[in-house]
LUMFITI-738172 format. One record per residue (C-alpha): x negated, y, z negated. Coordinates in steps of 0.1 Angstrom, whole numbers, plus 5000, padded with zeros to 4 digits. Layout:
BEGIN
XYZ/...
end
This chain:
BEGIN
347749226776/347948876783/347548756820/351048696841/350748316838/350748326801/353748546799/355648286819/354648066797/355448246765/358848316772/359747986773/358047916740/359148166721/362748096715/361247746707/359447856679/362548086663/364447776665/361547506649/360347736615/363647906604/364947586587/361747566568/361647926556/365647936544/365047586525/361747786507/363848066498/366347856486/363847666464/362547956443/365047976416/363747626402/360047606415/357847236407/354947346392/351847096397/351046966356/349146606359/346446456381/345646146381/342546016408/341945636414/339345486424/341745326445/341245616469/344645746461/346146026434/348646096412/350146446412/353246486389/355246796388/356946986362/360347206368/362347346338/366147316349/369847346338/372647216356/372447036384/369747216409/368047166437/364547086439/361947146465/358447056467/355647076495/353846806510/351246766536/352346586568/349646336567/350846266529/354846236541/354545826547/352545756511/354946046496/357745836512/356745496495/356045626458/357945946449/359945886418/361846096395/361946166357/364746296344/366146196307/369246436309/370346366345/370046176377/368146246411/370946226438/369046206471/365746326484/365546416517/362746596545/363146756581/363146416602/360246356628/362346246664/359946016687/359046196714/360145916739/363746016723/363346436730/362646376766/364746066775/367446246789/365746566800/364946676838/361546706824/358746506807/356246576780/353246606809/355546876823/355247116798/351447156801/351647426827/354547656840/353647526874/354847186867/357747286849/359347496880/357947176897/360046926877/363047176878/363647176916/366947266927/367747506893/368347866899/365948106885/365848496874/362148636890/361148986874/358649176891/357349376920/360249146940/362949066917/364648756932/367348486919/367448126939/366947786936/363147616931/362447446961/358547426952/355247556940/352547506962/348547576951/346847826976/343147966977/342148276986/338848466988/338648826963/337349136980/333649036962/333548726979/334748446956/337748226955/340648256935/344048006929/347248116930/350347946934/353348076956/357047986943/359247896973/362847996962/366447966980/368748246979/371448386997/369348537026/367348227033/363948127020/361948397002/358248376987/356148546960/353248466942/353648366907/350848486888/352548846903/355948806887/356848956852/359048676839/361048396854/363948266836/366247986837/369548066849/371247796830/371147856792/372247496786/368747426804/366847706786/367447546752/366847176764/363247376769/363247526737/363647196719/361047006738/358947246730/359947316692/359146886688/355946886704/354747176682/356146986649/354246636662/350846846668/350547056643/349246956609/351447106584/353447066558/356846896548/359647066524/361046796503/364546856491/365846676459/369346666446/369446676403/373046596390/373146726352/374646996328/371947046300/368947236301/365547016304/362346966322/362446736356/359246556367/358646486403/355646276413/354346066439/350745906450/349146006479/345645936493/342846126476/339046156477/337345886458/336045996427/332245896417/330645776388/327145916377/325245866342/322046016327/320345766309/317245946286/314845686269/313745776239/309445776240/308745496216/309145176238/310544996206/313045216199/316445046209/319045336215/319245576245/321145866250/323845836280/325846056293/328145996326/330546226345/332946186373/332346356403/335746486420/336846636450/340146906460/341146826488/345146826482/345747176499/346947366469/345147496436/344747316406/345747556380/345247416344/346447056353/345946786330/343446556345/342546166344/340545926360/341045576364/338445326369/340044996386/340944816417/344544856426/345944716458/347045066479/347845036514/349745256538/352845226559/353945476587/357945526565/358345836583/358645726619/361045596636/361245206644/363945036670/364144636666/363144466700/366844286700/366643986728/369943946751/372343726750/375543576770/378543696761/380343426739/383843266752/385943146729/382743126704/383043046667/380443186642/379142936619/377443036588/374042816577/375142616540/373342806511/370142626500/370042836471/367643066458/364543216437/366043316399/365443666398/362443786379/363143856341/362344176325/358744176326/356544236285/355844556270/351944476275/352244396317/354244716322/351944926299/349944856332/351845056358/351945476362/353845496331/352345236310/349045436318/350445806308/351645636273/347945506267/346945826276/349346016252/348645776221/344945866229/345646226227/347746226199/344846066181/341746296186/342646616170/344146896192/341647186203/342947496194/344147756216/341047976221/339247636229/341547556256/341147866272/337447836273/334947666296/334147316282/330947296253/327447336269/325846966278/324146966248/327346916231/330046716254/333046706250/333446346266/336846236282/338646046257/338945666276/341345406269/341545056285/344444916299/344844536313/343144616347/342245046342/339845226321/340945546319/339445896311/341246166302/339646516301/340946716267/341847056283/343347206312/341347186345/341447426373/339947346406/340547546434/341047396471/337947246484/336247296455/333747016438/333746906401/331946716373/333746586350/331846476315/334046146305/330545976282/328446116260/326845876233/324245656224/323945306239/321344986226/318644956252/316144736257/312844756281/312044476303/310444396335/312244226362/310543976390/312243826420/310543766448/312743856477/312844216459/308944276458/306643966455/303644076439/304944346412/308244366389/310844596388/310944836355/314144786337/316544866310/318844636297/321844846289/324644716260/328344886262/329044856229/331845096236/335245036235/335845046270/334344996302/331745216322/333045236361/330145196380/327945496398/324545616404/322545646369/319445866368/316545756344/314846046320/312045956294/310546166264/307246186261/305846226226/306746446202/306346746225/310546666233/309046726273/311646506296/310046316328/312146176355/311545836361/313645716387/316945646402/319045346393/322545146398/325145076379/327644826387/331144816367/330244736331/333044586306/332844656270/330744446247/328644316279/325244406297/323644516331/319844506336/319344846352/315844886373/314545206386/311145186390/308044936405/306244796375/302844826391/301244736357/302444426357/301644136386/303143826392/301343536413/303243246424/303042906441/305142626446/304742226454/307641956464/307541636460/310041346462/310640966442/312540726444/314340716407/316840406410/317240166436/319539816444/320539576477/324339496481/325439306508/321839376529/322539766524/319539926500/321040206481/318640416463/318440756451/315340976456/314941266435/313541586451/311541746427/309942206437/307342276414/306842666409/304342796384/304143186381/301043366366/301743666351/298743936344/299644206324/296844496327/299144776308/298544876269/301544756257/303144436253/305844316284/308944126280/308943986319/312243816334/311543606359/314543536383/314143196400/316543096426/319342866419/320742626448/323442426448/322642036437/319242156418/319542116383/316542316357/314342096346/311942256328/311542486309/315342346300/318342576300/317642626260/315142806275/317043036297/317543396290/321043416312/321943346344/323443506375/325643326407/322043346421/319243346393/317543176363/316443426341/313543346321/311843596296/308043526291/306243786263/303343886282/300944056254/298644336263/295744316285/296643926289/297543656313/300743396308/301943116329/305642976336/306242676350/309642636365/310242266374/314242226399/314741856404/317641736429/319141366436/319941246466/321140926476/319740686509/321540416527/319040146547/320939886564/318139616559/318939406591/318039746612/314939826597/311339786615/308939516601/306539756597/309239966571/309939676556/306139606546/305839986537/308739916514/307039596502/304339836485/306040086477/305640086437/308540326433/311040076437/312039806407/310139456415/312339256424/313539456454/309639446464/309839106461/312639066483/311539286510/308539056513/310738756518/312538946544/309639066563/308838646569/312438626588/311838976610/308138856618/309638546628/312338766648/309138936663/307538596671/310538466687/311238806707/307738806720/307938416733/310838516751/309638836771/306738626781/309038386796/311038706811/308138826826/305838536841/310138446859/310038826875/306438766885/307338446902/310238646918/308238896930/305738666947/308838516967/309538816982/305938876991/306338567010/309438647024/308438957042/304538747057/307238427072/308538697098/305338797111/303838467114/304738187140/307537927131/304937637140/301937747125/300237597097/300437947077/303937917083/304337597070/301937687043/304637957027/307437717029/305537517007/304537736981/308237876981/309437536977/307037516943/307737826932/311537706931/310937486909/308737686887/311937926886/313937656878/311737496850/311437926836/315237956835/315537616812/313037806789/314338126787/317738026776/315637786748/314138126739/316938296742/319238026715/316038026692/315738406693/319438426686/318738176657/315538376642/318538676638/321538496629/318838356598/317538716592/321338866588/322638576572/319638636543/319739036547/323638986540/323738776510/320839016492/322239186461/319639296438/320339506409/317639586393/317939636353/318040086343/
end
């Protein structure tokens, strides 16, 4: 028997629950006489599914299907309804009230229902029916906490409800009563219904969907909706055949699929898609208020409407071929697929699908932005179950090669296999493990793990699963830069230098057959392939030359990969050192005549030099002369005003004012010819313009 606090507590709840699942239950009942019956699924690698029921009806019916609650919002956004012979009236669901609205205007709050403590603590002043050892009926005044110590020495809680009644104030301990119920049944079902919306916004279960058919014949309805699934995988066997040469390989790939939906999969028809479709969720089934701002009431206010600017044309009915790209556009590429492979007979629809010797492949169709595969017999998959799903089996053109990049491993290639849909559809992309046969003996080896990333029909992915250890690849690389063109306009030298890396790869190959080696060399933007030229190339990636080199057995080839990039310099002549200027002046790279001209422009910034340096000897024999003036300055005031020493200073200050004076006419005839020496060297850097003959 359950302790006296959780009595308490259950008789509050349990009217509560009565009250929330009964609606549920009837609308069940009500819904067997036309029952939806699960028919297609079809997963996305979207992360989403689409689950389409089937219900045979006459008349007009109503409908009911089941839905998970964390499904209700994407259920909400994309159910729709086929029905040739009727119409769908409305489709309504058991509404979800915000909390914040159950409790606004109750005595109580959410936090109150955690205990019965706080309850009869919220609900002071309300009369009250106590069962029990003391039956008593008053008014809660309180519920006060109160320790006491058991018989064996430990301490218990217990709480003591305060009540007033009509002989005063009486007591009892709470845990001790029987029951306590709320004299007021207006009260008592305010209780109920709090607790009847907390359980529905807790617990995870499911929605009934109710829908309205209008229609007198008898026909079949479909109901579906899309509703976030497990992502499906892709995974492929690849098995090489043992002769190196040979240029087929058998490939097989299967989807790997997860129920999760809640419910059985009982002989469904089942697809998956391959694509990238924009899904996104949006919480439909709560409830939104608009946050309206205030206003002041108008006076004698008009309403003006804004003028009409126009608007967008509506959207014209869209082609046959960009609808054949939706749900239903998808189902009728699937049913024109169907209808052409021939139909398995009943006995082979009843069985388990053929052994993997003998697939029997989904049969996949490609629409604008999908590839899908449909599987040719009725799936079941019970809830929570796994499955593998075979949707390729065929041979696909293969060719061995070694790949080498240097961030990936930079001494040894990668073993690869360059694989060629030549199907007519796309491969999504997966995991693809690598099996090889050795000999004749038909013995399979695994030889590694590999890739795949989505491959369209009619193109190629290198696939690599394995460390070529075979083969090695040494590497080296040397940059350089010259100057390839070159002129002088307006005393600006513009030239461009061209930055040339030089990478030469030596490839050994030590293993007894011939190798077919890519090398992928980095691309950057501005570098353009020089050598071997893009003839040359085998393809090339956002990232990567490809070059194939034919490496035969027990011997040793060399690639050189030459990446050349221009860039372009701008000297202001008139700013440049002498001593560039001479290094210019030799530098062969550029055209003669701008050699030529750079040594006639070195005469006028030597000159500049000769003049500069005549000037700061002037500069500095002034501040010398300056300095010795003070020197004399600071001995006159520690000497005698009629001693000879005295009169000594004076005069040499008196010379030394007239060397100053005779320094200051120089400098500013240094200064006007060093101003000279650069007004010459712009006015002859400004008027060069050399362009040289290409």
């Amino acid at each position: 028997m359950p302790p006296p606090a959780t009595r308490t507590a259950l008789a509050f709840l349990s009217a509560a629950l009565v009250a929330g699942l009964s609606p549920a239950v009837v609308a069940q009942s009500e819904a067997e006489a036309d029952e939806l019956q699960l028919r297609r699924v079809m997963l996305s690698t979207g992360g989403v599914g689409y689950f389409e029921f089937e219900a045979a009806v006459s008349g007009s019916v109503d409908l009911s299907i089941g839905v998970r609650l964390d499904q209700v919002n994407d259920v909400l956004k994309s159910i729709v309804v086929y029905d040739d012979q009727g119409g769908v009236g409305e489709i309504s669901l058991p509404g979800r009230q915000p909390l914040v609205d159950v409790f606004r205007e109750l005595p109580f709050d959410q936090a109150d229902l955690t205990s019965p403590v706080a309850l009869l603590n919220a609900l002071t002043g309300r009369e009250v029916e106590v069962d029990g050892p003391r039956g008593i009926e008053g008014r809660i005044i309180a519920v006060e906490p109160e320790t006491e110590e058991t018989p064996s020495g430990g301490l218990v809680t217990r709480h003591r409800l305060s009540l007033l009644t009509e002989d005063g104030i009486q007591q009892l301990v709470l845990e001790q009563a029987d029951a306590v119920r709320l004299v007021d049944e207006d009260l008592q079902g305010d209780v109920d219904d709090a607790l009847a919306a907390l359980a529905a916004h807790t617990v995870r279960d499911g929605r009934e969907l109710s829908i309205r058919m209008a229609g007198e014949a008898a026909r079949t309805v479909r109901v579906a909706y899309v509703a976030e699934a497990p992502l499906w995988k892709g995974t492929y066997r690849l098995t090489l055949p043992a002769d190196g040469e040979a240029g087929e390989a058998a490939l097989q790939g299967w989807a790997v699929l997860e129920n999760l939906s809640g419910e059985d999969w009982e002989g469904v028809d089942l697809t998956v898609v391959s694509g990238n479709p924009v899904t996104f969720r949006q919480a439909l089934y709560d409830a939104y208020y608009v946050d309206r701002p205030e206003v002041p009431v108008e006076v004698l206010g008009r309403v003006l409407p804004p003028v009409d600017e126009g608007g967008v044309p509506r959207t014209q009915a869209l082609p046959a071929e960009v609808i054949g790209t939706g749900v239903a556009g998808l189902l009728a590429l699937e049913d024109a697929a169907m209808e052409a492979m021939p139909a398995p007979s009943p006995t082979a629809r009843a069985e388990a699908p053929p052994p993997l010797a003998q697939l029997q492949a989904a049969v996949s169709t490609e629409a604008a932005t999908q590839v899908i595969h449909r599987v040719p017999w009725p799936v079941s998959v019970p809830d929570g179950h796994t499955l593998l799903v075979p949707i390729v089996d065929r041979t696909a053109p293969v060719a061995r090669v070694s790949v080498f990049r240097v961030e990936t491993h930079p001494r040894h290639p990668l073993a690869a296999v360059r694989l060629d849909n030549d199907g007519e559809t796309g491969l999504p992309p997966g995991v693809l493990t690598l099996y090889e046969r050795a000999g004749d003996s038909g013995v399979v080896a695994f030889v590694g793990d590999a890739r795949l990333d989505t491959l369209p029909a009619g193109d190629d992915r290198l696939v690599s699963f394995a460390v070529d250890q075979a083969v090695s690849v040494d590497h080296s690389r040397h940059d350089t830069r010259r100057t390839s063109r070159a002129s002088i306009v307006d005393g600006v030298m513009e030239r461009i230098v061209t930055e040339t890396a030089r990478t030469v790869y030596t490839i050994d190959n030590t293993a007894g057959t011939e190798r077919t080696v890519l090398i992928e060399h980095p691309r950057a933007a501005g570098w353009t392939l020089v050598e071997p030229g893009e003839d040359s190339l085998d393809e090339t990636t956002p990232t990567h030359h490809r070059l194939a080199v034919a490496v035969p057995p027990g011997a040793t080839e060399r690639l050189e990969v030459v990446m050349e990039r221009p860039r372009g310099e701008q000297v202001v002549l008139s700013d440049v050192s002498p001593r560039q200027i001479e290094i210019y002046a030799e530098d062969t790279a550029l055209p003669p005549e701008i050699r030529e001209e750079m040594r006639q422009l070195s005469g006028f910034l030597q000159e500049v030099e000769a003049k500069q340096r005549a000037l700061d000897r002037l500069v500095e024999t002034r501040d010398d002369t300056v300095r010795q003036q003070e020197r004399i300055r600071r001995n006159l005031d520690s000497v005698p005003a009629d001693s000879d020493l005295h009169r000594r200073y004076l005069e040499t200050m008196g010379a030394q004012e007239d060397e100053l004076e005779r320094l200051g006419e120089e400098i500013d005839t240094a200064e006007a010819a060093l101003d000279e020496a650069y007004v010459a060297l712009r006015d002859y850097a400004g008027s060069l313009v050399v362009r040289p003959a290409e």
